[in-house]
C-alpha positions in Angstrom: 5.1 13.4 9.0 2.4 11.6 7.2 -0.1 13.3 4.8 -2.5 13.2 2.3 -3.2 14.7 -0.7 -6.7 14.8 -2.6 -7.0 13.9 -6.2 -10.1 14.6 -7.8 -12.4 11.7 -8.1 -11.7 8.6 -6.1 -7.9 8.3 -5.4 -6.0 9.4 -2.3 -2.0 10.0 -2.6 -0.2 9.0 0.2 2.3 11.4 1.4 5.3 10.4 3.1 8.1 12.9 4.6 11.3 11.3 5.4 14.0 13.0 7.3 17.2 11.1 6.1 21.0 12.2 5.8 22.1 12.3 2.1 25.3 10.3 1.1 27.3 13.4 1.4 25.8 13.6 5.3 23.7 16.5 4.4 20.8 16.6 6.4 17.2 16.5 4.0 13.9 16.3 4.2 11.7 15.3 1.7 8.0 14.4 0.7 7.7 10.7 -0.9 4.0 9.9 -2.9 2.4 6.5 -2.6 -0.5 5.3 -3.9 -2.6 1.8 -4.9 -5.1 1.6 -7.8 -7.9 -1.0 -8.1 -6.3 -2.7 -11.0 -2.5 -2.1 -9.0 -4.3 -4.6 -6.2 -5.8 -6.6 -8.3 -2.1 -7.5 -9.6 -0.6 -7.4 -6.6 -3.5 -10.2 -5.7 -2.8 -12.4 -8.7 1.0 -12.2 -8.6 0.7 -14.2 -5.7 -0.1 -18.2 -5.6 -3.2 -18.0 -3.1 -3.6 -14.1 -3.7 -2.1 -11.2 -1.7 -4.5 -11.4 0.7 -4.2 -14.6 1.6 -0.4 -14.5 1.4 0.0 -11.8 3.6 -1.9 -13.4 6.5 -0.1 -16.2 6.2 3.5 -14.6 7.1 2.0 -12.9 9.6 0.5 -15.8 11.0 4.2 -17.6 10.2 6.1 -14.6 11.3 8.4 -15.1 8.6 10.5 -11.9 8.7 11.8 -12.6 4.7 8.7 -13.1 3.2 7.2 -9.9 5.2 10.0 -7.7 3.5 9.6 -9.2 0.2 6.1 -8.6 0.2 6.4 -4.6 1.3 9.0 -4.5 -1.1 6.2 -5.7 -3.6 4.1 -3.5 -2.5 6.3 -0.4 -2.2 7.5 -0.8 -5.7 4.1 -1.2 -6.9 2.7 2.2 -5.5 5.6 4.6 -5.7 5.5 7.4 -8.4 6.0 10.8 -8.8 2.9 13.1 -9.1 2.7 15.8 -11.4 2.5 19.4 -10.3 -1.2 20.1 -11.8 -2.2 16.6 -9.9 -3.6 14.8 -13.3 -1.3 12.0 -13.8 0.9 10.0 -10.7 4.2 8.4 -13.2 5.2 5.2 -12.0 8.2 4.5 -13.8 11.4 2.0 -13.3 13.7 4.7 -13.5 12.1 7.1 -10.7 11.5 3.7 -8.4 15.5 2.8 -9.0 16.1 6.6 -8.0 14.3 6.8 -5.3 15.6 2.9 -3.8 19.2 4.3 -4.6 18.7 7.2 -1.6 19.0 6.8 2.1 15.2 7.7 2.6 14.5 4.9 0.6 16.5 2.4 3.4 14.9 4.5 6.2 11.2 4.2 4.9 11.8 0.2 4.2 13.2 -0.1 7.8 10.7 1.6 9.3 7.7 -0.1 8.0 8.8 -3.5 8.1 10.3 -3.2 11.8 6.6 -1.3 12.8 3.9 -2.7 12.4 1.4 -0.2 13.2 3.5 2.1 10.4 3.3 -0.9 8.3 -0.3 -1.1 8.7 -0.9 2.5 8.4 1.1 2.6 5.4 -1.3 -0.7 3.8 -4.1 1.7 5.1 -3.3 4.9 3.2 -2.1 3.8 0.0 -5.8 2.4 -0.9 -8.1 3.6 -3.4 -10.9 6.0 -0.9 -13.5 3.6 -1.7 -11.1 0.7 -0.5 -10.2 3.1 2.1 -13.0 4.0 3.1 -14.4 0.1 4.2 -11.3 -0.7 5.7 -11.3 2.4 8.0 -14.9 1.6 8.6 -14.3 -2.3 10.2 -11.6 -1.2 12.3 -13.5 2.1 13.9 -16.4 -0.4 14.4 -15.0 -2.6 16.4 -16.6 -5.8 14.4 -13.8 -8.0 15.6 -14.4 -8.8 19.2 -11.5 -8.6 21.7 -9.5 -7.8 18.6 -6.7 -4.9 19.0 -6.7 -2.3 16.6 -4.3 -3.6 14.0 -5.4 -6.8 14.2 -8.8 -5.4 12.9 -6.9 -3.2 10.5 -5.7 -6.4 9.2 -8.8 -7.9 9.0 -10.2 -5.1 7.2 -7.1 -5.2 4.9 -7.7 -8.8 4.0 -11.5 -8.4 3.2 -11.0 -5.2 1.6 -8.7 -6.4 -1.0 -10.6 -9.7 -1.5 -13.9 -7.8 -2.1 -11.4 -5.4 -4.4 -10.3 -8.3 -6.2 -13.9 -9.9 -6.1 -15.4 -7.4 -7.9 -12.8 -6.9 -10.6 -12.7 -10.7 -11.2 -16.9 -10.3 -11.4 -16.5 -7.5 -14.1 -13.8 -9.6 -16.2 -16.3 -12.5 -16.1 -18.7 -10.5 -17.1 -17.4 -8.7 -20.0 -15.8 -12.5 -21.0 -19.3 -13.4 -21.2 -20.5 -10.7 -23.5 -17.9 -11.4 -26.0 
């Protein structure tokens, strides 16, 4: 089951229930919480020669299967956290990302999005900020990319998304740079 959950102001949590037997074969289902800020992508983006965006299509393009899992790996560690009860803060620490990689839902989730790729891409989808979101969604409902399937517009959205993303932060930076 997939989900959302509503933050107030311009954040939207990912929710992700995974079904997964426990180490002591136990059978357990649990809700996982994923989400991207602007400044999360915009590292992301820069901790990559070329920029994430660019990176990503070119595995895809290359197919290279390592690289792929790498990168979700990236980007799995990089929006995991545990949100409080009262919804104000979203704790991304070491210590709950080693817990939760140290559980069999962890393996299951990891699997399952880099052996889908419309999970994968839905994943990349709902772990934006809305405004991010909100574009992406936007280009692939519009069909702007002729004789393009759905994920392939999905990706395209992705890629532009993020670029614009890191665009404007980039364009802020300079700007305060400038002031100074």
């Amino acid at each position: 089951r997939l989900g959302f959950l509503r933050m107030k102001g311009d954040q939207t949590m990912f929710i992700k229930t995974i079904n997964y037997k426990d180490f002591d074969g136990n059978e357990r289902s649990e809700d996982f919480y994923f989400n991207l800020t602007q400044s999360e992508i915009l590292k992301l983006e820069t901790s990559l020669n070329g920029g994430l965006t660019s990176y990503m299509s070119l595995m895809v393009q290359k197919q290279s299967q390592p690289d792929i899992m790498n990168l979700f790996e990236k980007i799995i560690d990089a929006s995991y956290g545990i949100k409080s009860l009262d919804g104000r803060t979203f704790t991304k620490t070491p210590e709950a990302l080693a817990e939760f990689k140290a559980t069999a839902a962890y393996d299951k989730f990891f699997m399952e999005i880099c052996m889908d790729e419309a999970k994968a891409s839905e994943f990349l989808l709902n772990i934006m900020p809305d405004d991010v979101n909100d574009k992406i969604k936007k280009a692939a409902e519009s069909g702007v990319y002729d004789d393009a399937t759905l994920s392939d517009a999905q990706r395209k959205a992705i890629s532009a998304a993020m670029a614009e993303v890191a665009g404007s932060v980039a364009a802020t930076d300079d700007a305060v740079k400038e002031g100074n």
